[in-house]
N, C-alpha and C positions, 0 to 999 in steps of 0.2 A: 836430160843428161845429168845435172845435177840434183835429180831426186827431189826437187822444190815445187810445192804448189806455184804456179804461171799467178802475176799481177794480176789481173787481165785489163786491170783503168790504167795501168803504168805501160802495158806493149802493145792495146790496141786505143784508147784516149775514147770509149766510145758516147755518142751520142742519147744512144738508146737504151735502156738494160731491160731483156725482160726476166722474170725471178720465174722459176718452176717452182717452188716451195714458198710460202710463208715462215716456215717454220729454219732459225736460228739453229742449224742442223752443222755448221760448217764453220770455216774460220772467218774471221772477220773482217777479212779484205776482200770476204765473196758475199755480205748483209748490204742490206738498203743504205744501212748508215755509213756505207764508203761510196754512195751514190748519191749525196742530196743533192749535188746541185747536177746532177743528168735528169733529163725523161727517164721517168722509172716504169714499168709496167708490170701488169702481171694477169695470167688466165687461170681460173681455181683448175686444182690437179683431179680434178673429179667434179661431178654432176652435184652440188653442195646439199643434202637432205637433214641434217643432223640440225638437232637445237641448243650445240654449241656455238653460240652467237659469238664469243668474244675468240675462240679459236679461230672461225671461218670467217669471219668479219670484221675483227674490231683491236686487234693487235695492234700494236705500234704500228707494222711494216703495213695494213692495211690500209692506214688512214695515211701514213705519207708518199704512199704514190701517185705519181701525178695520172696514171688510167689506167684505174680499176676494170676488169672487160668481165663481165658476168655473164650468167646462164639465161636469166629470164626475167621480166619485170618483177615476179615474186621475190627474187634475190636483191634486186636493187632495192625494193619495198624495206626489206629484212635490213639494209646496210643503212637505210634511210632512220631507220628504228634506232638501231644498237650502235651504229660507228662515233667515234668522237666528229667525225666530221661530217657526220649526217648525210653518208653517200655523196658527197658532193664529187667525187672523183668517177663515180662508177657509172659505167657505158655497157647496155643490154647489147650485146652481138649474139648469143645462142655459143655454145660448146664445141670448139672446133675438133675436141678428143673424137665426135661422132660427125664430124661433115663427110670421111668416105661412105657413110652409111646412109646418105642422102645422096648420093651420085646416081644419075640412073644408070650407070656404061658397070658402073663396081657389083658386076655378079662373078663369083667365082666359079672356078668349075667344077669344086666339091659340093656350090649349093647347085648350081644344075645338078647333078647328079644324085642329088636328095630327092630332087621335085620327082624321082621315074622310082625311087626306091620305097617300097610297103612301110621296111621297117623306122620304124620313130625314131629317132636323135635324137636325146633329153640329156640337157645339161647340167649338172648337178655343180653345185659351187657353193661351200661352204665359208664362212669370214674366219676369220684369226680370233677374232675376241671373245673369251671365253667363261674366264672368272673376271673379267673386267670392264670396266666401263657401263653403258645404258643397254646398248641396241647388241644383247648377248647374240656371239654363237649357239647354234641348236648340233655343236657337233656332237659332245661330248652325250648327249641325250639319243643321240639317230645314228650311232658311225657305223652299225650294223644296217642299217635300214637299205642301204642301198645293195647290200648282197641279198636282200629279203626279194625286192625288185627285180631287179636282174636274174632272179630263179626265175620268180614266176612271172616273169613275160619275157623269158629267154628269147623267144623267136619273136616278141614282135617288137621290142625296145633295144636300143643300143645305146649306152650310159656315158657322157662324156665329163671324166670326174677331174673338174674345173677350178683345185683350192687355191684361197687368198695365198698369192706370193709367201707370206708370211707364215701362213697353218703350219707349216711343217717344223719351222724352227720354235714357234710355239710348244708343241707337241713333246719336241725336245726338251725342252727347259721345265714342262707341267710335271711336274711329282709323281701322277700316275698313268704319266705314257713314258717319258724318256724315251732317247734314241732307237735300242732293241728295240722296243712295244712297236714304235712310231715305222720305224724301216721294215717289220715284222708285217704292219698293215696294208703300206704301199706296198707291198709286196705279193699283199693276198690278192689286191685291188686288180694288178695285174695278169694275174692266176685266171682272173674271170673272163671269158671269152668275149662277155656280150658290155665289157667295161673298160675305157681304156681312160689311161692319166693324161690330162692337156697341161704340159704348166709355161706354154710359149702365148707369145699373142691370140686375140680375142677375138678381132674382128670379123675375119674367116669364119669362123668357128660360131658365133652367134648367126652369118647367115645358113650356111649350111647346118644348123640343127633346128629341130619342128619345134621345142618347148625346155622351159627354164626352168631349174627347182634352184632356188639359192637362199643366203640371208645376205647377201653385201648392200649393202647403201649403197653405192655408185652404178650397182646392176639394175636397181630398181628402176631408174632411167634410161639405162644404155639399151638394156633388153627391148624397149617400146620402140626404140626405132627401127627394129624388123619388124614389129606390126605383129610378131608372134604372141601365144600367151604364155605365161610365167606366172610361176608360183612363189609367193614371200614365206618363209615358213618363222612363224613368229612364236619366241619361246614361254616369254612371262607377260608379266604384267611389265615391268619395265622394257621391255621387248616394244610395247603399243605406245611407250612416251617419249621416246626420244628422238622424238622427230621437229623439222620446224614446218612453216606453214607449206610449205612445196612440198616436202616428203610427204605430209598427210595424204594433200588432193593427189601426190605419184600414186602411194599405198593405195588407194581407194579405187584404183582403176585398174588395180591386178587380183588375182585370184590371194587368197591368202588361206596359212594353215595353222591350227594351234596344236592335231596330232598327228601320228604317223596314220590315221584312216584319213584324212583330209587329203594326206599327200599322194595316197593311195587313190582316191575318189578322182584328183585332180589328172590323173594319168590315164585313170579310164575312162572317165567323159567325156573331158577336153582334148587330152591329147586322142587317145585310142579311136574313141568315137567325134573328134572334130563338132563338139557342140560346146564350142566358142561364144558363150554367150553376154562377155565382158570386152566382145570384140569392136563393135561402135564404141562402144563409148574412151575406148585405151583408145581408138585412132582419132577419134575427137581431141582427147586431151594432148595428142601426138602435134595436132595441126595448129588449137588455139593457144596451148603452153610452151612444148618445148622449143618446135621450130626455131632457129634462126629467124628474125623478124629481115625486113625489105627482100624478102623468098631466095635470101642468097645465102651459099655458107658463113657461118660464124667465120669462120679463117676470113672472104672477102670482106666482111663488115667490121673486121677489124683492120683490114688494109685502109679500107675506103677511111675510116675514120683518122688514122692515121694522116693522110694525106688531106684531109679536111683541117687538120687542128697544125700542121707543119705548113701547110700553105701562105704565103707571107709574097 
């Protein structure tokens, strides 16, 4: 009513806080440091692959919370390494962004109706980052590639073009797309019959399609747990380095590309012709890495623990 950001330690006194972000994004009666003397908590905003150690791990807000809830022993190894407090905060539960996708009752009924349908569902999703950072976009290199595809396998592929939240406003602001260019493209995208634009939730949407062409670091994981195959499409040589020790072993157990024939290759073997032959070993890595450990969701193993360390 009065147009003012809510206290929220001043109107509800709480106990618990958990943070969605690391990152000092907001004002500062919504930071760690208007919480020291609460239970503070937090769950990484994504599946963590990147070998920015001191961004993912090792920030102030990292080291003073009282329970760190991570992805996977490989992660806690990493916090054990780089945190000023040498992981001592940090609790392996598994990823609860992916526990509906470990439920056996969560089939929808657009992926029933993949399993009876000929034609392929390949997801396409490109990242935002472009002239920046390690782990580049390949868009700016392929934005045509996908009209290239969708010609020639009109009838047997249907293209679901899946961009980073962020591509678009990107696209805007780069020198040589700007808005016109940018709206001009989405625009063509949906001109094509056999390509449609997704920019709503995910989960749907990865079970009910057959296969993955992307560059995001958090897909590199997420995609494994349909057990489908997925292609990493990798641009340079800094493209292959900026990973830490978990995105490696992720990367090594997907298909991956360095041109537009690989991507090409990976459509008609794997997908078209279903010779999946990185298929053991991505649901190996599925069972002994990512899983939730005590066979329950990450969301449970963070309750249980909770009620473990409050018990008095």
């Amino acid at each position: 009513k009065n147009k003012k950001w809510l206290d929220v330690r001043s109107l509800t006194s709480p106990d618990i806080v958990f943070f969605s972000l690391p990152y000092n994004y907001t004002y500062d009666i919504y930071t760690i440091d208007n919480f020291l003397d609460k239970l503070t908590c937090y769950v990484q905003y994504a599946f963590m692959s990147g070998n920015d150690y001191n961004m993912f791990f090792n920030e102030k807000f990292h080291n003073l919370l009282w329970s760190f809830f991570c992805e996977t022993p490989i992660h806690k190894k990493i916090s054990k390494k780089y945190a000023l407090n040498k992981g001592s905060n940090v609790i392996v539960t598994g990823y609860p962004g992916c526990d509906k996708m470990i439920k056996k009752d969560f089939k929808t009924k657009t992926a029933l109706d993949v399993e009876k349908n000929k034609i392929k569902k390949i997801i396409w999703s490109p990242h935002h980052l472009m002239k920046e950072g390690t782990r580049q976009s390949n868009f700016l290199e392929n934005y045509n590639l996908i009209f290239e595809i969708a010609e020639k396998y009109f009838e047997r592929i249907h293209i679901i073009f899946k961009p980073h939240p962020l591509l678009k406003d990107k696209l805007y602001s780069y020198s040589e797309w700007g808005e016109e260019r940018t709206n001009s493209y989405f625009k063509r995208l949906n001109e094509v019959p056999n390509i449609q634009i997704e920019e709503g939730d995910y989960l749907e949407l990865f079970l009910s399609s057959d296969a993955m062409i992307h560059d995001c670091g958090s897909f590199i994981t997420e995609y494994i747990y349909t057990k489908k195959p997925s292609l990493f499409m990798i641009r340079n040589r800094e493209n292959e380095q900026g990973w830490n020790e978990y995105g490696i072993n992720a990367l090594s157990v997907l298909y991956q590309s360095r041109s537009n024939e690989e991507v090409i290759n990976f459509i008609e073997n794997v997908v078209l012709s279903e010779k999946d032959d990185m298929k053991d070993v991505r649901l190996n890595f599925l069972r002994e890495v990512i899983l939730p450990p005590e066979g329950n969701s990450a969301s449970k193993n963070i309750y249980n623990t909770l009620l473990k360390n409050l018990s008095y």
